[in-house]
C-alpha positions as CSV (number, residue, x, y, z in Angstrom):
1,X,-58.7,-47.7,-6.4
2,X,-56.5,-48.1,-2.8
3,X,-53.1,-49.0,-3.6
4,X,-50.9,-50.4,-1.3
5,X,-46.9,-49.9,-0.8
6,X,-46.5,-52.5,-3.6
7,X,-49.2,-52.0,-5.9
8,X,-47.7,-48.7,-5.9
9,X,-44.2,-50.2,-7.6
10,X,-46.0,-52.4,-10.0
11,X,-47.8,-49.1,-11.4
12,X,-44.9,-47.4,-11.6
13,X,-43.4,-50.4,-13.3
14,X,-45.9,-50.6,-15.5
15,X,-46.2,-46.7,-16.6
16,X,-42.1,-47.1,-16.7
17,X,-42.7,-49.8,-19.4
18,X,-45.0,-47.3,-21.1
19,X,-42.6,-44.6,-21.1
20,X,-39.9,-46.9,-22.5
21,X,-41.7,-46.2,-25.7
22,X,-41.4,-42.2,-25.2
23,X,-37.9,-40.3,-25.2
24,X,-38.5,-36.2,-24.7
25,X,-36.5,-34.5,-27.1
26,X,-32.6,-33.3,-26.0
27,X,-32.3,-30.0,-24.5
28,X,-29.5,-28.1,-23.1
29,X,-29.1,-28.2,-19.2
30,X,-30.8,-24.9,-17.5
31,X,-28.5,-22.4,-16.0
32,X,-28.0,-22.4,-12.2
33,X,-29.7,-19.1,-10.9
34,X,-27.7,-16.8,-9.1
35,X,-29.9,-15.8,-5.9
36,X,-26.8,-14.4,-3.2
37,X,-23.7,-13.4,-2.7
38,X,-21.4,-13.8,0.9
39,X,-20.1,-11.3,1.8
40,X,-22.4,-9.5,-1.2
41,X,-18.9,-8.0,-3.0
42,X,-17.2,-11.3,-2.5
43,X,-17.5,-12.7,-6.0
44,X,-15.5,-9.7,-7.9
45,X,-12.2,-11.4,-7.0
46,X,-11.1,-15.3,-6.8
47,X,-9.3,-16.2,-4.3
48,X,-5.2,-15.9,-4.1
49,X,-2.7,-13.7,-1.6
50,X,-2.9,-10.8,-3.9
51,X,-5.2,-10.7,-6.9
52,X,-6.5,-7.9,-7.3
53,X,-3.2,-6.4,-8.6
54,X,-3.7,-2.6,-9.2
55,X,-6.2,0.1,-9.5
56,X,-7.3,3.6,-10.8
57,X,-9.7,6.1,-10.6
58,X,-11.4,8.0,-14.3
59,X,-12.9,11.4,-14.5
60,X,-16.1,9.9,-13.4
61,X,-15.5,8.7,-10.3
62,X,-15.7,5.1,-11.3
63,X,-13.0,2.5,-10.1
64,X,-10.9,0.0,-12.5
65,X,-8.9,-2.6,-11.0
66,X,-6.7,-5.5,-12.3
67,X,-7.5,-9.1,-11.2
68,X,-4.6,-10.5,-11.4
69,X,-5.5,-14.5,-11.5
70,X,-8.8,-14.3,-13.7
71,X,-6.7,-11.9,-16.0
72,X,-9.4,-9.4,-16.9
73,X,-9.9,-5.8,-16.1
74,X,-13.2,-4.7,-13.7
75,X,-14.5,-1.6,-13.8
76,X,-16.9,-0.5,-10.4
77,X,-18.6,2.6,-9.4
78,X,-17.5,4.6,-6.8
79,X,-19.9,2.4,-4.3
80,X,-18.0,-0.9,-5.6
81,X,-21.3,-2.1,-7.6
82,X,-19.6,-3.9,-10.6
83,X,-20.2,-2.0,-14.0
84,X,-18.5,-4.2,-16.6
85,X,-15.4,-6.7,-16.9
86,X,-13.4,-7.7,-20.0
87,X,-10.6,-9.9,-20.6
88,X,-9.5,-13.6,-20.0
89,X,-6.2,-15.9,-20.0
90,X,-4.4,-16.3,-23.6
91,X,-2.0,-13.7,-25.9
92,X,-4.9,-12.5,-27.9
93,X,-6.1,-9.5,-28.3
94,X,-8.1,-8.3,-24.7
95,X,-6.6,-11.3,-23.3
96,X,-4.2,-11.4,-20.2
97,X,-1.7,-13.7,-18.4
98,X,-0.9,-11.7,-15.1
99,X,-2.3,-8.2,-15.6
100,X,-0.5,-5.6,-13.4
101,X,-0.6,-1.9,-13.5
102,X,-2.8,0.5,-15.8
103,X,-3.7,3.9,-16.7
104,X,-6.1,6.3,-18.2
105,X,-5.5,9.5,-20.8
106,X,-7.6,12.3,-21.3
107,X,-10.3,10.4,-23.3
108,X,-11.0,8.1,-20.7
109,X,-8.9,5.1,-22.8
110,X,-7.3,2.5,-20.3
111,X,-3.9,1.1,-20.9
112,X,-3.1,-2.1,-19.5
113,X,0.6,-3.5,-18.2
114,X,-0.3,-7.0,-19.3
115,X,2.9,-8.3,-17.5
116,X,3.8,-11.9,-18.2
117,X,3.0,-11.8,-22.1
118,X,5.2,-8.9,-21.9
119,X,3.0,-5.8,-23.7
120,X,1.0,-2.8,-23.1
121,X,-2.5,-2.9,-24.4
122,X,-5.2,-0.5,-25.2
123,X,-8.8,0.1,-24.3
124,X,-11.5,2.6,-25.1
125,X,-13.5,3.4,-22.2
126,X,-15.7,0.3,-22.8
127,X,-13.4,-2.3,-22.9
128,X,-13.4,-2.7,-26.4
129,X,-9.4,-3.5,-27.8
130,X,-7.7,-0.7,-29.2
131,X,-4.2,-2.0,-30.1
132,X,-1.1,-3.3,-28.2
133,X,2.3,-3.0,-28.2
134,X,5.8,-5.0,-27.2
135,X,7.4,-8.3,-27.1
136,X,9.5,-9.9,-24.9
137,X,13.3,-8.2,-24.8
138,X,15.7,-6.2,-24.1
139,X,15.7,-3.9,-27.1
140,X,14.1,-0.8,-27.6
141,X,10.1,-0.8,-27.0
142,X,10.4,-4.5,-25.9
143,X,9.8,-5.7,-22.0
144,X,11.1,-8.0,-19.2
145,X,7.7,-8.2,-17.1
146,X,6.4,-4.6,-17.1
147,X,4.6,-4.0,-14.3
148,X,3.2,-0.7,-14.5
149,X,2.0,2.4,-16.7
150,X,1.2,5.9,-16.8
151,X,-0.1,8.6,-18.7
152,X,0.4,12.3,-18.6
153,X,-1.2,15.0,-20.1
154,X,0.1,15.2,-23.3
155,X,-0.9,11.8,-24.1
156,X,2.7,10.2,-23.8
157,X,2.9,6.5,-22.1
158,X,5.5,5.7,-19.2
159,X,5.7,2.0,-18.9
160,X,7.6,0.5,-16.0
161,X,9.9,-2.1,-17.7
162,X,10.5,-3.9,-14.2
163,X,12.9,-6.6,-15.3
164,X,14.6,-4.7,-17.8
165,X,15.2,-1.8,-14.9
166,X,14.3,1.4,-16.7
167,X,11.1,3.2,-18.0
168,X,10.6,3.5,-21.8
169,X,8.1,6.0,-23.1
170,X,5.8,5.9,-26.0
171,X,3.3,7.9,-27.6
172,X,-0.2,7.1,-27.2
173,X,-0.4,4.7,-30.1
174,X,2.5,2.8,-29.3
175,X,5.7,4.3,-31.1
176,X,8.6,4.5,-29.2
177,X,10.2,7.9,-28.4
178,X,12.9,7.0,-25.4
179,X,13.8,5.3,-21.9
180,X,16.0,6.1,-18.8
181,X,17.8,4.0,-16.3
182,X,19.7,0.6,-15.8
183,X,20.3,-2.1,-12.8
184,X,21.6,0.3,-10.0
185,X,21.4,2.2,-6.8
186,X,22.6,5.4,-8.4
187,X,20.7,8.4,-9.4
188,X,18.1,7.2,-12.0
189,X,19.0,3.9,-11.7
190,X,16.8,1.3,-10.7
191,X,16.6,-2.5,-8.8
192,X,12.8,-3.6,-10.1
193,X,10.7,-0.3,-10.9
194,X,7.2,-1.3,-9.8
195,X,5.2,1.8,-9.8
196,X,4.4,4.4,-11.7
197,X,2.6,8.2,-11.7
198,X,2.3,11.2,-13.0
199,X,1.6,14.4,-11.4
200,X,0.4,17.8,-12.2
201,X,3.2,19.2,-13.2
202,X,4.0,16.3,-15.8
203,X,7.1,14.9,-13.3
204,X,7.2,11.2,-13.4
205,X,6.9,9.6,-10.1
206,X,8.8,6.3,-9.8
207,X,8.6,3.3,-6.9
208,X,12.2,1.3,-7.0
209,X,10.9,-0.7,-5.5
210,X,13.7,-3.3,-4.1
211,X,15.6,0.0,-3.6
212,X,13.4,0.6,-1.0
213,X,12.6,4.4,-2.7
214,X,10.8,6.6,-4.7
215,X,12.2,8.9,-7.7
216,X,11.0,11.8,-9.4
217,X,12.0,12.3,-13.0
218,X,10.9,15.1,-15.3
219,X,9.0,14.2,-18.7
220,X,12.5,13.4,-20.4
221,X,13.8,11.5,-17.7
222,X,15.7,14.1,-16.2
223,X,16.5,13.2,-12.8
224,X,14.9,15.4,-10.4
225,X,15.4,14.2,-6.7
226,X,14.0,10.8,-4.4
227,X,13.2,9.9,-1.3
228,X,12.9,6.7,1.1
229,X,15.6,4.1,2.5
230,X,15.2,0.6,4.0
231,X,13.3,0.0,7.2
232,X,9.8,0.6,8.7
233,X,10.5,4.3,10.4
234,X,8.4,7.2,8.5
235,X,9.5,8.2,5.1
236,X,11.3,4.5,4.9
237,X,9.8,1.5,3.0
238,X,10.0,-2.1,2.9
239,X,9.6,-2.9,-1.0
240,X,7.1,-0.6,-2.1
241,X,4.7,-1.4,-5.3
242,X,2.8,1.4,-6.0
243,X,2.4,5.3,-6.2
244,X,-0.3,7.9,-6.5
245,X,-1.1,11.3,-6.4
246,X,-3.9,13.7,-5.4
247,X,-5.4,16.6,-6.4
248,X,-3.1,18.5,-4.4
249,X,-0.2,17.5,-5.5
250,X,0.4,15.2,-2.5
251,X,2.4,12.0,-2.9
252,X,0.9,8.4,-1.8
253,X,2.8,5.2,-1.3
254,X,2.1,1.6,-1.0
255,X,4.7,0.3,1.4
256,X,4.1,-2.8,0.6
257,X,6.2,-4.8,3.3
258,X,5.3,-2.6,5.9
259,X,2.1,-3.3,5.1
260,X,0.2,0.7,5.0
261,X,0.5,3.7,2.9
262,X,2.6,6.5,3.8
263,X,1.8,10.4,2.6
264,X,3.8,13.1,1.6
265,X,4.3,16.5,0.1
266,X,5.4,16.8,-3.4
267,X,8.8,17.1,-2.6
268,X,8.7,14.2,-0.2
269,X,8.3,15.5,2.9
270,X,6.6,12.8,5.1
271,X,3.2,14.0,5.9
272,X,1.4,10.9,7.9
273,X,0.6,7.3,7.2
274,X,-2.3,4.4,8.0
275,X,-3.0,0.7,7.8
276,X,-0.8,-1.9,9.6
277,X,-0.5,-5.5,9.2
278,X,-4.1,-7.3,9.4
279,X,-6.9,-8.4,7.4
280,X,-9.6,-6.3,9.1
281,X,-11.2,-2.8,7.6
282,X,-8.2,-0.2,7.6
283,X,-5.7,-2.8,7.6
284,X,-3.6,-4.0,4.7
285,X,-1.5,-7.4,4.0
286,X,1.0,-6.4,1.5
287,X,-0.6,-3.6,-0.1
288,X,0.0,-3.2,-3.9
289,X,-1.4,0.0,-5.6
290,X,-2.9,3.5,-4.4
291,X,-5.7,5.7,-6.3
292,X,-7.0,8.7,-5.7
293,X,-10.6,10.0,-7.0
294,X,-11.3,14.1,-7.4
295,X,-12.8,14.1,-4.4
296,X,-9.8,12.8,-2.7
297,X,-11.0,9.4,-2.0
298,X,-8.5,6.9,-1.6
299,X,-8.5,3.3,-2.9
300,X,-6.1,0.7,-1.9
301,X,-5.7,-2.7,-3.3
302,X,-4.3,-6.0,-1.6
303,X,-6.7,-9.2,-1.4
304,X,-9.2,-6.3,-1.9
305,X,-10.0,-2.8,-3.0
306,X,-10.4,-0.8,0.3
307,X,-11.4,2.6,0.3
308,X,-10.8,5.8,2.5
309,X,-12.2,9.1,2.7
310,X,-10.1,12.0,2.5
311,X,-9.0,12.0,5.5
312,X,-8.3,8.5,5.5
313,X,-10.8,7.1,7.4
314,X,-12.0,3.5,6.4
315,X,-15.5,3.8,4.8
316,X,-15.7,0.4,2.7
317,X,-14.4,-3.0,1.5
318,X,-15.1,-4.9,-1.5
319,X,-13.4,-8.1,-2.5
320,X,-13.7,-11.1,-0.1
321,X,-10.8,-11.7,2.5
322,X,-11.1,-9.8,5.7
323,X,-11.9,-11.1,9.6
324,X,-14.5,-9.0,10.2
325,X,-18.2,-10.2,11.3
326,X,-19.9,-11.5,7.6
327,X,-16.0,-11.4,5.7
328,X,-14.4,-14.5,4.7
329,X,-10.9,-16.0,4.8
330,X,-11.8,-19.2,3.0
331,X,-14.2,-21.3,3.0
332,X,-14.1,-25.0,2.9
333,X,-17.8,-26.4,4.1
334,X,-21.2,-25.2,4.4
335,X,-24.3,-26.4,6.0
336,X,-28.2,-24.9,5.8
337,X,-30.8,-25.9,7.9
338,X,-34.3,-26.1,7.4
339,X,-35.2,-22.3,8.3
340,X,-32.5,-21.0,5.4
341,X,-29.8,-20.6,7.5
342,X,-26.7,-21.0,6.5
343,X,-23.4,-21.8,8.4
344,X,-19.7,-22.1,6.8
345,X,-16.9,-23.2,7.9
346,X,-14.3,-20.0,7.6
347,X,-11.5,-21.9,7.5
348,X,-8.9,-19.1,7.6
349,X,-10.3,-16.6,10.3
350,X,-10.7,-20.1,12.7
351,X,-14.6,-19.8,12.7
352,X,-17.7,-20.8,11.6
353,X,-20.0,-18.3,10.7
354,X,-23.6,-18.6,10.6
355,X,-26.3,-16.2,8.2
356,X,-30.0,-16.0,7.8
357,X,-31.7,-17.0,4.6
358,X,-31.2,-13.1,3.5
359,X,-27.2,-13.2,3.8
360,X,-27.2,-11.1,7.2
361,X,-24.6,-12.0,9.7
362,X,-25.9,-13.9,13.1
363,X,-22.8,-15.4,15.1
364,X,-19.8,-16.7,14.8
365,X,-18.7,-20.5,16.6
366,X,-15.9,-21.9,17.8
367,X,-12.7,-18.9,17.6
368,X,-11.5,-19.4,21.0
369,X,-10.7,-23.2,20.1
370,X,-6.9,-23.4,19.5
371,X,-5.8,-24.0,16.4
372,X,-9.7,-24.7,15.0
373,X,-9.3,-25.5,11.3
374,X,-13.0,-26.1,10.5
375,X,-13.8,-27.8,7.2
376,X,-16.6,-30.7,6.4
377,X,-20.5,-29.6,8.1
378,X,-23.4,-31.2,9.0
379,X,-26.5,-30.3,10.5
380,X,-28.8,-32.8,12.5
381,X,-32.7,-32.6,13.1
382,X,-31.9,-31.1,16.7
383,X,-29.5,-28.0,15.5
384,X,-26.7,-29.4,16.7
385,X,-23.6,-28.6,13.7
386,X,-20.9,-31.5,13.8
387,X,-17.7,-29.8,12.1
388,X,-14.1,-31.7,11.1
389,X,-11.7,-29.9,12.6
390,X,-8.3,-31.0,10.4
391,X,-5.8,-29.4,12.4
392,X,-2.3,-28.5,10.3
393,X,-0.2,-28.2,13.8
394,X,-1.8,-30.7,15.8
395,X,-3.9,-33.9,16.4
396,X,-7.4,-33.4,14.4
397,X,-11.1,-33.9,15.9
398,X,-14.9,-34.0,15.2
399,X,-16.2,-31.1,17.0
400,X,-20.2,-30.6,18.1
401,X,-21.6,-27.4,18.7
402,X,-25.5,-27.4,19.9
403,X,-28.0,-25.2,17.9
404,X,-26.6,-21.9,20.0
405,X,-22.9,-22.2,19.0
406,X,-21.7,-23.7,22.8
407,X,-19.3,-26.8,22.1
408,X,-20.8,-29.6,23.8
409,X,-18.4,-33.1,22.2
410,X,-15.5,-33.3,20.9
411,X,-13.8,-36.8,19.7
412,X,-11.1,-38.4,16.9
413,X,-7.9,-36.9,18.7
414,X,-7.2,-40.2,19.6
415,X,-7.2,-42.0,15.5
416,X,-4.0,-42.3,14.0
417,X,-3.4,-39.9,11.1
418,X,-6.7,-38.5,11.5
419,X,-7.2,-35.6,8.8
420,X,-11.3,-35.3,8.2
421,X,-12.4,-33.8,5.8
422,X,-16.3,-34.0,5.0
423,X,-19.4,-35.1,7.3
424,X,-22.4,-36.2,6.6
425,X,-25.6,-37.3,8.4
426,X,-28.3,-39.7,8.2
427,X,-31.5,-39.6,9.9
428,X,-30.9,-41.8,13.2
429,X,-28.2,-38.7,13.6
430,X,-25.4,-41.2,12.5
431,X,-22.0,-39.7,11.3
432,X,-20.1,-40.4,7.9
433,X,-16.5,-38.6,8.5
434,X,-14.2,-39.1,5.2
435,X,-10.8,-39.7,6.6
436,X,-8.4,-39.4,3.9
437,X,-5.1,-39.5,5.7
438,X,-6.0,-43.4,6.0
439,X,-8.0,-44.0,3.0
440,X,-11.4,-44.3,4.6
441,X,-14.7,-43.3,5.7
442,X,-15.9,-43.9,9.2
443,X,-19.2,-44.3,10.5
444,X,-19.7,-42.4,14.2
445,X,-22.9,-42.7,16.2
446,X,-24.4,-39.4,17.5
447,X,-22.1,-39.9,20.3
448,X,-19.1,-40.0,18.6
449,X,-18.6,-43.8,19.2
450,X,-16.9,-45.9,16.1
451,X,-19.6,-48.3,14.5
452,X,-17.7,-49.2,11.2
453,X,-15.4,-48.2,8.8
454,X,-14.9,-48.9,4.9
455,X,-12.9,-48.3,1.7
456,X,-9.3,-48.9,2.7
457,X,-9.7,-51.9,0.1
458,X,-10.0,-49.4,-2.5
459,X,-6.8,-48.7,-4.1
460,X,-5.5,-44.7,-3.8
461,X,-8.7,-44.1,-2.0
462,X,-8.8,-40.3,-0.8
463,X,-11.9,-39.5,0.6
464,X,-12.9,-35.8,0.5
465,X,-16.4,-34.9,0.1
466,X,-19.5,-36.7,2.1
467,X,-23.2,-36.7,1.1
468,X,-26.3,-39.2,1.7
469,X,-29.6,-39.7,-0.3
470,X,-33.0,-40.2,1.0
471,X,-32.1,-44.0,1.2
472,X,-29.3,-44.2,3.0
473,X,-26.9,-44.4,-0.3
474,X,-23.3,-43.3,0.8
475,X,-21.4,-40.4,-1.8
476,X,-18.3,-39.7,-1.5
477,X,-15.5,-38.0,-4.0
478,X,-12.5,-40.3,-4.0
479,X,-10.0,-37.2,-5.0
480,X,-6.6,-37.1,-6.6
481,X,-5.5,-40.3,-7.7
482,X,-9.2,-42.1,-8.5
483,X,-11.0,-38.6,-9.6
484,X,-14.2,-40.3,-9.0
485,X,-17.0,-40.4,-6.8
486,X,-18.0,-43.6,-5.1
487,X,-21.2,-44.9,-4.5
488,X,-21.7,-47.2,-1.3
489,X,-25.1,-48.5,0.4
490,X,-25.7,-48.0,4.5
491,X,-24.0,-50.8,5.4
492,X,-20.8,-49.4,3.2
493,X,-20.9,-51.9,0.1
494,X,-19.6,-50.2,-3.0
495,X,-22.5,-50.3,-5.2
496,X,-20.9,-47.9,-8.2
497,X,-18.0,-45.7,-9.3
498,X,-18.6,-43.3,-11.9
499,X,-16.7,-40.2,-13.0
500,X,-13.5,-41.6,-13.6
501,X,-13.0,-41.1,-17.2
502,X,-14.1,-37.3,-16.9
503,X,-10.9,-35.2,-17.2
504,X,-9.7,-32.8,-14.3
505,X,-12.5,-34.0,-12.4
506,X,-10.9,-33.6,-9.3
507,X,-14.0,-33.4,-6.9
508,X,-14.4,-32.3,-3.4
509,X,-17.7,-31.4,-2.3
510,X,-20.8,-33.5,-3.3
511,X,-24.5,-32.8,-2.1
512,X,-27.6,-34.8,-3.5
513,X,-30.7,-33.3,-3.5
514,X,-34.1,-34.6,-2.7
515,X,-34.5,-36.3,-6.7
516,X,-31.3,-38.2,-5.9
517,X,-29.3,-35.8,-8.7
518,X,-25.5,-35.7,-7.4
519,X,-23.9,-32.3,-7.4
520,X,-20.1,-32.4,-7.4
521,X,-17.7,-29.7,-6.9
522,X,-14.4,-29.9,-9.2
523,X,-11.6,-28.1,-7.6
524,X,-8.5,-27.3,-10.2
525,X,-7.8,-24.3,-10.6
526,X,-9.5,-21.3,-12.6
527,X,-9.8,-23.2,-16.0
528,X,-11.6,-26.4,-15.0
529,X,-13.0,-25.2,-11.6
530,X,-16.8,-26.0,-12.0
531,X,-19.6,-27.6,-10.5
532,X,-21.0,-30.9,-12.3
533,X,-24.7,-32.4,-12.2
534,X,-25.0,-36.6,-12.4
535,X,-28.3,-38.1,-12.3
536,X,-28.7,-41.1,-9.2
537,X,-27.2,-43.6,-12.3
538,X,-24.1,-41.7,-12.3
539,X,-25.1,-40.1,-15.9
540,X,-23.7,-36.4,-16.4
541,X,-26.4,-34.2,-17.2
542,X,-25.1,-30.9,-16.9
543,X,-22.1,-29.1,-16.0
544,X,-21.7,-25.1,-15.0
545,X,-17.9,-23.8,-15.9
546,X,-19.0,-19.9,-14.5
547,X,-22.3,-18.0,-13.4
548,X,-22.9,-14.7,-15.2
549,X,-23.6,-11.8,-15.1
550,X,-19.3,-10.5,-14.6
551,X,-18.7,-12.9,-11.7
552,X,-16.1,-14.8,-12.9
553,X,-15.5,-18.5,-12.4
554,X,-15.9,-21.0,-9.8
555,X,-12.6,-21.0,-8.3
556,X,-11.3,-23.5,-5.1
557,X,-14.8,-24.7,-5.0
558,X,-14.9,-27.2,-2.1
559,X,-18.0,-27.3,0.0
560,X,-21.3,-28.3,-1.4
561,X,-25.0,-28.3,0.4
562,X,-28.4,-28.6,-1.3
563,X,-31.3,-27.7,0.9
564,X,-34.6,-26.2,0.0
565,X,-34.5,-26.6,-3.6
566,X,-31.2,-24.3,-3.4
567,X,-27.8,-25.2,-3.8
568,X,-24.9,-23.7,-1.3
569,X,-21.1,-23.6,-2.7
570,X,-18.5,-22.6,-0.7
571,X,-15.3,-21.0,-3.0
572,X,-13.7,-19.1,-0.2
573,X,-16.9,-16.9,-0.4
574,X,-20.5,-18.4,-0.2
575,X,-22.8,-18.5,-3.7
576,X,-26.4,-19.5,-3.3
577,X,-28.3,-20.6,-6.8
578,X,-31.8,-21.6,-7.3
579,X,-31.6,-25.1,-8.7
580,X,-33.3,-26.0,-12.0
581,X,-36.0,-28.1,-12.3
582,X,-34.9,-31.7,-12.4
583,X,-37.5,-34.3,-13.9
584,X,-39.7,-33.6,-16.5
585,X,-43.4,-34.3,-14.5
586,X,-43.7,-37.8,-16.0
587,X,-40.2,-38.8,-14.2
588,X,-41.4,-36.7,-11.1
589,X,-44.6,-38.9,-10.6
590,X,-42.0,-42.0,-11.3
591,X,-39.8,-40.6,-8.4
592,X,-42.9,-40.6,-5.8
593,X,-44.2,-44.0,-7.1
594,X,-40.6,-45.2,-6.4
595,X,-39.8,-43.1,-3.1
């Protein structure tokens, strides 16, 4: 039997009417499948000006390092493959708030400074809790924000009691035994003690740090000698954080507000130095810790681990922040196209950046436009890339780039409090542009010329996010005061809200895919950062807090694309998941009937 357009509708009516009679039984939403990583060691650490606080080396070669604002400990081979994680916010027992320095002992246990709930705890070389230690004080085996600890080779504990201005010493279970120092520029004394090591010969190392020097003790806390004043000359520091020591007894140094780490002999002769201020490989903002391995590898944190062969060359990066070719500095919007290709908008380096479907770096658009803040993308049928560009020193714009990266239209300079934000398309190539600095969304033809506007009439409307269906419906999240997403037809008449009564919603990016299921990006913080499914009612069918395995959570999650049955998330680096199935087959055939 033929069936035209209509007869079409009526059958699915009628097998909808069938199916009234038939509810499949509950299940729990599937799990979004991880398929890539960009950069590929760009989901260890979330995004912040210094998270990944400090780090050491153990016997084996293997790499632990602090994360300062998922509060957990990761432990990584020597390659920066991730081996295990542990930890999480709270005062429990393996949990964090703030974790700074730590240390290993002879049996490979770990010791955490686990700064702002003001303890040391203790880990077997698994991560499995031990015990802890220490309360907030002054008093004797209490702490004012310790920031670091070491361990010699007797066992004994050193911790940096930064706010208290002295190092107290423990035994390896916890027990109190002594402590040097007091507020001061004397000998011994201290002005914030940041760093801590211990070298071969059982002399405690010390970085002081607003004292602008380092001092060496002897196991007791005998004062033994120091080197290092204000300023940026060799052998001077600017606030250092953190101290290490290789196997030959040599001395390293983050100089943290010179930004590169200084070498010297045991005695403190200056030796040589690298880094300088940048965010490329071999360069360091605000360094915070060095390691050294037994093969005198070198690994330096600051919004990264970095790591140097022994002679200090640069041999690799893990992490995410960097302006090299394939790093990120942020990432606000992402686009894909129908090949696989990718393209994000890398907000902080000035860029967009564009990948194949396998992750590999292809070109990078637009970083000899002044000031070029890129954020919202959209991809036509032609290649061309249409990017907001919502400049923070200047007048803002809606930049077009053709399929080869060559800017070919620019327009919005002229709009009054024009900030965009998100960009969509529809398929005659028209532009949605959310314009939040004056509560609207405005409609652009493909040549940039103004063909309507709509939702100023919405109270505390705050356009963000942009995305279409496959009939011209109109999503768009309506962030901070509304916390919603709104729901308009072609011609811009709201036809639903939904969301709103969903706590710390707070979305930002939106894409639909091709069954008209909204995705929604929430964007607040590390505890309700996550990305929410609603079906094309506005029903929430399934939310996704983290991905596994040891990734952590979403975190600043603010560009959203669906393409290809995948789904693109841009968290100031770039996650690509396999999306689950959608419809069970019966509401897959209603879909085509009704499509």
């Amino acid at each position: 039997m033929n069936l035209n357009a209509t007869g079409l509708r009526i059958a699915a009516l009628a097998l909808g009417l069938v199916l009234g009679f038939w509810t499949p039984a509950a299940a729990a939403p599937p799990d979004l499948q991880l398929q890539m990583l960009v950069p590929q060691n760009s989901a260890q650490f979330i995004y912040a000006t210094m998270q990944p606080q400090a780090v050491k080396t153990d016997g084996l070669g293997n790499v632990l390092v602090t994360d300062l604002f998922s509060n957990r400990v990761m432990k990584f081979d020597s390659g920066g493959n991730l081996l295990a994680a542990w930890g999480s916010y709270g005062t429990g027992q393996g949990q964090f708030d703030a974790p700074g320095g730590l240390a290993l002992d002879g049996a490979g246990n770990i010791y955490v400074a686990d700064t702002s709930n003001n303890r040391i705890q203790k880990f077997d070389a698994s991560g499995a809790f031990l015990t802890s230690w220490g309360s907030y004080g002054t008093g004797d085996g209490q702490f004012k924000s310790p920031a670091d600890v070491a361990v010699d080779g007797g066992g004994n504990v050193y911790v940096a009691d930064t706010s208290n201005n002295r190092i107290q010493k423990f035994t390896s279970g916890g027990a109190y035994t002594g402590q040097w120092g007091g507020y001061g520029s004397g000998n011994g004394e201290f002005y914030f003690p940041m760093g801590l090591a211990v070298d071969g010969a059982g002399n405690i190392l010390v970085v002081d740090s607003s004292n602008h020097r380092l001092q060496k003790f002897g196991a007791n806390g005998n004062y033994l000698g120091q080197w290092g004043s204000p300023g940026s000359g060799d052998g001077q520091f600017l606030y250092p954080q953190g101290v290490g020591v290789d196997g030959a007894g040599n001395v390293l140094v983050a100089d943290t507000g010179n930004d590169r780490i200084q070498k010297f002999t045991a005695g403190g002769v200056y030796l040589t130095q690298w880094g300088g201020y940048g965010d490329t490989n071999g360069k360091f903002s605000s360094p915070t810790r060095v390691a050294v391995d037994g093969s005198g590898n070198a690994y330096v944190t600051d919004s990264r681990v970095q790591k140097f062969d022994s002679g200090y060359a640069f041999v690799a990066v893990w992490g995410m922040v960097g302006g090299e070719n394939g790093q990120l500095n942020g990432a606000l919007g992402i686009a894909a196209d129908a090949q696989g290709n990718f393209y994000v908008a890398d907000t902080g380096n000035n860029r967009i950046q564009k990948f194949d479907a396998s992750g590999r770096w292809l070109a990078n658009w637009g970083s000899g436009i002044s000031n070029f803040m890129p954020g919202g993308l959209a991809l036509d049928a032609q290649g061309n890339l249409y990017a907001t560009d919502a400049e923070f020193v200047g007048i803002s714009y809606i930049r077009k780039f053709d399929a080869s990266g060559n800017l070919v239209a620019t327009w919005g300079g002229n709009i009054s409090n024009f900030y965009p934000t998100g960009v969509a398309l529809d398929a005659q190539g028209n532009l949605y542009v959310a314009d939040p600095g004056n509560g609207r969304l405005q409609k652009f033809d493909a040549g940039g010329n103004l063909i309507a506007s709509w939702g100023s009439g919405i109270t505390g409307f705050y356009p963000w996010g942009v995305a279409l269906d496959g009939q011209g419906n109109v999503y768009v999240t309506d962030t901070y005061i509304n916390s919603c997403i709104q729901k308009f037809d072609a011609n811009g008449n709201l036809v639903a809200t939904w969301g709103s009564g969903i706590a710390s919603l707070y979305p930002f990016g939106v894409a639909v895919d091709p069954g008209g299921n909204v995705y929604v990006a929430s964007q607040s913080g590390i505890t309700n950062s996550c990305i929410r499914k609603f079906n094309r009612g506005g029903a929430l069918v399934a939310t996704w807090p983290q991905y596994q395995p040891g990734n952590g959570q979403f975190y600043l999650t603010y560009g959203l694309a669906s393409r290809g049955g995948k789904l693109y998330v841009a968290d100031t680096r770039i996650l690509v998941f396999k999306l689950p199935p959608s419809q069970s087959p019966v509401g897959a055939i209603l879909n085509l009937l009704l499509n």
